[in-house]
Every structure is written in C-alpha cells, then in structure tokens.
N, C-alpha and C positions, 0 to 999 in steps of 0.2 A: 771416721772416728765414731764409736759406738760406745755409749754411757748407758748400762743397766738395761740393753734391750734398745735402745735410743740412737738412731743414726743425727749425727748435726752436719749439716751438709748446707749449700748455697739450694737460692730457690730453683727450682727446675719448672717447664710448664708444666701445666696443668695443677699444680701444687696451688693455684686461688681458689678453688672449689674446697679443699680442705680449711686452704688458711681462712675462708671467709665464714666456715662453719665454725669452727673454732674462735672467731673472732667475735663475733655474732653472740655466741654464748659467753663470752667471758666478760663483751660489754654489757649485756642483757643484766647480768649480774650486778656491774658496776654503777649502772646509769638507771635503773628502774624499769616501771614501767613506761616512761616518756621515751625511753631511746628508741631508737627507729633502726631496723638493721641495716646494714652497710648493702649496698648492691655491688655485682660484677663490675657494673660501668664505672661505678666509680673507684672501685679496685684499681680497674685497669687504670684509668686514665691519671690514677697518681703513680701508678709504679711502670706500669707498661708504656704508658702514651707520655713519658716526660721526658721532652728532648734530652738531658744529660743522665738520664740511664736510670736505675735502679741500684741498690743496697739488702739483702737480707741474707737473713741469716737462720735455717729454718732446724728445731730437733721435731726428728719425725719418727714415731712409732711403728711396726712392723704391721700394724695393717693400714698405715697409711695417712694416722691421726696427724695432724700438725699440734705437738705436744706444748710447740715453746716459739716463740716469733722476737728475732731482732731485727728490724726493719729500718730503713733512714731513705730521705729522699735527697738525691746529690742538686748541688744548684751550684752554679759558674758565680765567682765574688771576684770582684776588680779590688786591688790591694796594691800597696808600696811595692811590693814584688812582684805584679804581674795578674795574669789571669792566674786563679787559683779554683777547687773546687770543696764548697764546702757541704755537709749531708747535715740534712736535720733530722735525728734520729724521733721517729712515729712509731706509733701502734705496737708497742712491746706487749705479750701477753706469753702467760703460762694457762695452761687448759687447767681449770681447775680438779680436775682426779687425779694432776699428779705434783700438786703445789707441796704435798707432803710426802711423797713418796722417795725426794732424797737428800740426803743428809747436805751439810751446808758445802760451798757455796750455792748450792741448786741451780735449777736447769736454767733460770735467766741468767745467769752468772757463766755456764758452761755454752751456750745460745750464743751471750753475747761478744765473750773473749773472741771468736773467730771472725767475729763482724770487725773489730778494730782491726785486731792482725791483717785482714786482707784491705782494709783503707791502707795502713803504711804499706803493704805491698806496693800497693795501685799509684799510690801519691797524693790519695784524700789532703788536702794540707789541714780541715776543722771540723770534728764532730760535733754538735749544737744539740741541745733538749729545752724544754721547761718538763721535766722530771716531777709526779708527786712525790710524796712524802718517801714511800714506801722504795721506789725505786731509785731516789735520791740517797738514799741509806746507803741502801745497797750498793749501787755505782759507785759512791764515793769511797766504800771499801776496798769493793773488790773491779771497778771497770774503770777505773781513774779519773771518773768525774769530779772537775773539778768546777769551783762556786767560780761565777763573774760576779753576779750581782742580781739582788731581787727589783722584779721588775715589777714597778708601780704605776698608776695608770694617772693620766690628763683627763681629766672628768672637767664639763661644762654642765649648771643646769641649766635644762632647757626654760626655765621660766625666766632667763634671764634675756629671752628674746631672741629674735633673729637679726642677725648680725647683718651691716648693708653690704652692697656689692661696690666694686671700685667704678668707676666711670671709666669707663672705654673699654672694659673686658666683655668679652662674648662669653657666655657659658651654655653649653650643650651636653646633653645627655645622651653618650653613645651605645651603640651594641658590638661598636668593632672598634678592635685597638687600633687608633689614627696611626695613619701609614708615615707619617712624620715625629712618628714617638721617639727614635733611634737620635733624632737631632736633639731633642730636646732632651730624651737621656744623658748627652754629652756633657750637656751645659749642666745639669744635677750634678750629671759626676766629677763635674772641674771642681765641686764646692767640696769635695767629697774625701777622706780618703783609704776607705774600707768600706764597702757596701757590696748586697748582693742585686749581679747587675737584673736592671730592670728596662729591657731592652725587648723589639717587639715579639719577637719565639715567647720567651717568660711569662711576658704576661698576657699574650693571647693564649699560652697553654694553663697559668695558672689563674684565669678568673674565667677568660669565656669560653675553653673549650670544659670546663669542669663543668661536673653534673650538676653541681649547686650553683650553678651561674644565675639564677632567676632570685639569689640572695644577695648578690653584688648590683651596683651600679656603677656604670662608668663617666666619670665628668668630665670635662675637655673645660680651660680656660684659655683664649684665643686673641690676643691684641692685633688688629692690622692684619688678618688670617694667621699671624705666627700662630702654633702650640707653645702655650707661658706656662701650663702647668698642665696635669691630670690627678684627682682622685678619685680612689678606690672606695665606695662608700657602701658600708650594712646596716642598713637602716633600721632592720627586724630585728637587731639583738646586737647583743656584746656581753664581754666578762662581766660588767656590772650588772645589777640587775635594772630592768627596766630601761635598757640602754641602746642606742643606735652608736655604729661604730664607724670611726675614720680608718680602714685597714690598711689603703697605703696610700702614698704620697709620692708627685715627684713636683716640687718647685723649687727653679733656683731660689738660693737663700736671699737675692737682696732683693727679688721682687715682692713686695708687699701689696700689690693691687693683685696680682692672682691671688695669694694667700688669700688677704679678705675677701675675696669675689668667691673662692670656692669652701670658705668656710660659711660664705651667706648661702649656700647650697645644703650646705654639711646642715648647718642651725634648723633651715628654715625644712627640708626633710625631717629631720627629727622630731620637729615639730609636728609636722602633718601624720608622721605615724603614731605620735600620744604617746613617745617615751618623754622621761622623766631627767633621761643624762644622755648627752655628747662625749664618748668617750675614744682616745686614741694611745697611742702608746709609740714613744720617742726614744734614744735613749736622754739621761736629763742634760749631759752637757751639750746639748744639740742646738744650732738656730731655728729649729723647727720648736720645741721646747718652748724658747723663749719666745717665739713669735706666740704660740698659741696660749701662752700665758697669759699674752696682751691683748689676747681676743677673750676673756673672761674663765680661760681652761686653769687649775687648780691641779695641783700634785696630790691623787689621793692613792693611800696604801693599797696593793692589789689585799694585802693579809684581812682588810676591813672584810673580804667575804671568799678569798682562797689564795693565799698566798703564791706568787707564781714567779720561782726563780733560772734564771739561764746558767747550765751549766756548760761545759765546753770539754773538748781534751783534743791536741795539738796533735797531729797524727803524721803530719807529710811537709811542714811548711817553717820558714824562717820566722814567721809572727809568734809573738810572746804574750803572755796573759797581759802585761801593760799596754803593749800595742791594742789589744781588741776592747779592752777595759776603756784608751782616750780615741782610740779611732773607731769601731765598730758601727756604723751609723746603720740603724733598721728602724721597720714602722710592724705592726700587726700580722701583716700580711708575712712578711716573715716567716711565721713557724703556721701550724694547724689549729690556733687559737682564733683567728679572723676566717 
C-alpha cells in the first residue's frame, strides 16, 4: 500500500534503527530537554524479547525514513471466556516533516487503520491506550477508540507515616521473580474476573529482564514460607509529582495482614526516598481500592496535573464495553505509565 511516496507495511528487521531515530526525535520534541533517548536494548526488549510477540505497524519513506509508527504490545488476559490476548497500543509517532504534508485523515490515521485490521485478522480480542489529547481526538474519529473511563489516582501523603507490618508476615526484597509466583497468581486470580495474567514469563520479562529494572523493586510477603502476596514498587517517581509509586500488586483480596505488611514497605520506602505522596492506581470498584482507602490512600484526579484516560476497541472477543467497565481489574504496571 503506498500513500504519496509512503509504503505502510508491518515491521520487518532491521527497521529499529530507523524507528528509534525517528523516535528519538520526535520525543526530543515532546519531552524537552529532560528526556533521555530511548536505547536499542530497550527497543528490543519491549517489542523483540516479549514472550507473546509484538504489534506494529510502520509508513516508511523510499529512502528508508520511518515516517509514521503504530505500535502495541500483546499481553495474555484471563477472562469469563478463556485465555484471550490483549495489546496496549505504545509509542505512536509521526516524523515531524511530514505532520503536514497530508491532507486529513493523515498518516497516523492511515499507519494506524492497518494495525486494527490485522488484530481482527489474528484474533487480538482488546486494543488498550491512555491516549493524550491530541491522539484521543483523533482515534475517536477516525480508529474507533472508544472512552472506558478516566483514570484517577490513590495518593497517600507521606507525612502521614509509616504504616505498621502484620505480625507473622515475612517481608523480603527480591531480584528474582519467586519460583512459587505461578501458585500464588492462582489464588489472585480466583478473586478475579478479567485481569492481565501475571504469572512468572510476565513478569520476569516485564520488570526484571527490562532495562529499567534498577527503577523497580520487588517485595515478597511470606506467612509460614507460603508466598501471601508480591509488590511491584517505584519508589523514584510516579504520575504525581514528587511521588513514589505502587505499579503492581498481587494479593488475594481477603488477606489483610500482607496488604498491610507490604504497604508498611510501600509507606516506609517512600519515605526514605523524601517523596511527598504514595501513589497507585486501581480500578475504583476494586477490593484493592477499598482496602487501600483504609490505609489512609485518598481518590485524587489524575486532571489535578494530566488527565489520563483508558481507551479501548473490541477487536477479536465476545467481551463488551460493560463487561471491561465492571470486570477489568488492573494496577499501573499495566500500561507504560509505571
């Protein structure tokens, strides 16, 4: 398919070298002078090195430019229906020299149409974003994104202390996903009924084989040797400002001696690195929500400093916007925001 000189085509190798040129400049643009450019290794390791595959969708210029980028990263969701696979669509970009060069719906629009069409080929059953402004626009015109809901954040301040541990829980700070994560996933997922699984491939490829791993921590909560719980903690930062973050979670819902044991982790870290807020993100009808309510966490607008909404569009699967809206259960970790 060729638009104006403009072949749109899936990624082929060697096409990272392009796309991280291209990417590089058009974050450079966006993010200031604080952004930090993107490496190879960590190209690879979200699109090459993740067990259930890769997503893009690339318009490439005749000498080789990567003009336009529709990318998403596929991830395995356990659901009423079964195994299903769902993509969180990342890193969209137009090169900036040809943002104006065509007429509407322009090249993210013509980029991105072929990315869906070939998820319904494949069986994608859920596309996923947090979209800004400008691509939310746009999507919702012309790629069929559609709203679920804006997603607001559980802020704790930290001057309200460090919260105590339960008596009889062990807490340890790992470097390797415990080899008994897989049982304890189970018991998460009996409480559960839409979630993306978090089993041990996942998230030994999504926190410690990633380049940024020396930004996560990993906690273990341990009764009697069981594994009661794990979280995923970023203590250096979060959406809010001045914030250490909870990115993910797994504890069954009715244990509340891990909950508090590893939120006296969560507080008491946050504390030692001199942030200001303990922030995570749940969705609100969650028993995760309310638990952490009762640990002194507060519903604050994400719009208080950038509004940040989850879009969706149903591509391959019998779930409905109501199913994902009361079942959908995610934590930070989630999408590319943790």
């Amino acid at each position: 398919m060729t638009i104006p000189d403009l072949t749109i085509r899936p990624y082929q190798p060697g096409d990272e070298h392009g796309i991280l040129q291209t990417f590089n400049l058009v974050f450079r643009e966006v993010c200031g002078p604080d952004y930090v450019d993107r490496t190879l290794e960590q190209w690879r390791w979200q699109y090459l090195d993740n067990p259930v595959g890769q997503r893009m969708s690339l318009a490439v210029a005749p000498d080789g430019t990567i003009v336009s980028q529709y990318a998403g990263v596929p991830l395995l969701a356990d659901t009423p229906h079964g195994e299903q696979i769902f993509v969180h669509c990342v890193d969209s970009m137009t090169h900036p020299d040809y943002r104006a060069g065509l007429k509407r719906p322009g090249i993210f629009v013509i980029t991105g149409l072929p990315f869906s069409a070939h998820s319904r080929k494949i069986g994608d059953a859920v596309l996923y974003g947090f979209p800004v402004d400008v691509a939310f626009r746009i999507g919702s015109r012309y790629l069929e994104y559609h709203f679920l809901r804006v997603i607001d954040f559980l802020i704790r301040d930290v001057a309200l202390g460090v919260l105590d541990p339960a008596p009889g829980i062990e807490l340890t700070r790992v470097t390797e996903v415990p080899a008994d994560v897989d049982d304890l996933y189970r018991r998460v997922r009996a409480d559960k009924q839409l979630l993306l699984r978090r089993d041990r491939r996942y998230l030994d490829w999504r926190y410690v084989k990633n380049p940024s791993r020396a930004d996560y921590e990993l906690w273990t909560a341990r009764r009697g040797g069981q594994l009661a719980g794990l979280m995923v903690l970023k203590p250096g930062s979060g959406l809010a400002p001045d914030a250490a973050t909870v990115a993910d979670w797994m504890v069954p819902e009715a244990d509340a001696a891990a909950t508090s044991s590893l939120l006296h982790v969560a507080t008491r870290r946050a504390a030692e690195e001199g942030k200001q807020r303990l922030m995570t993100v749940f969705p609100e009808w969650s028993s995760e929500w309310r638990a952490f309510e009762q640990h002194g966490f507060v519903k604050t607008p994400s719009k208080n400093w950038l509004e940040r909404r989850l879009v969706f569009l149903i591509t391959g699967s019998p779930l409905t916007e109501a199913g994902l809206q009361a079942q959908w259960w995610y934590a930070l970790g989630d999408s590319d925001l943790a």
